[in-house]
C-alpha positions as CSV (number, residue, x, y, z in Angstrom):
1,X,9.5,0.3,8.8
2,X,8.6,3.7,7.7
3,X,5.3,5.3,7.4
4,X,4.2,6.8,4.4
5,X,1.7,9.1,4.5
6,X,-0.1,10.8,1.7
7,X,0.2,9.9,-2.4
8,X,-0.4,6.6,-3.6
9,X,2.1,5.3,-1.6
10,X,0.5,6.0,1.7
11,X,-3.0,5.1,0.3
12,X,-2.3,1.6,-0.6
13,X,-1.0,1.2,2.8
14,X,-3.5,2.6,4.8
15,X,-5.8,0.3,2.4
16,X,-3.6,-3.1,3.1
17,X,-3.6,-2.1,6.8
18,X,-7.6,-1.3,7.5
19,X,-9.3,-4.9,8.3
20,X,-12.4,-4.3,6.4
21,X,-10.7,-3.1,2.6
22,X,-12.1,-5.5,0.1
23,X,-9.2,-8.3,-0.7
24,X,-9.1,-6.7,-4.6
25,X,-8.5,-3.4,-3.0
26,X,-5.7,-5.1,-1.0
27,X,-4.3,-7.1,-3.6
28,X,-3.9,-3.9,-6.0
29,X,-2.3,-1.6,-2.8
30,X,-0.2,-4.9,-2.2
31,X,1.3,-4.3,-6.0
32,X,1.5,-0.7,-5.6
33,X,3.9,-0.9,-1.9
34,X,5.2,-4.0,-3.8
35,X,6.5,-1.6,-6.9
36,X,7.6,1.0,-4.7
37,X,9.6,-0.9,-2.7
38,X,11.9,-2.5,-5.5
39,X,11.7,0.8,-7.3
40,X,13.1,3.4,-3.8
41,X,14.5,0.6,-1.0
């Protein structure tokens, strides 16, 4: 898989991948990758 890093993007995946986000954070990066990914792959 490939890294993103910087943007929003990058952010909500840093954010779904550090152990101590808060589950809402990780719930709203997990719609973010979520959107990217049907929108770009």
């Amino acid at each position: 898989m490939t890294v993103h890093s910087g943007g929003k993007v990058g952010k909500a995946g840093k954010t779904l991948g550090s152990k101590n986000s808060s589950k809402s954070a990780k719930s709203k990066a997990g719609k973010i990758l979520a959107v990217h990914k049907a929108k770009k792959h």
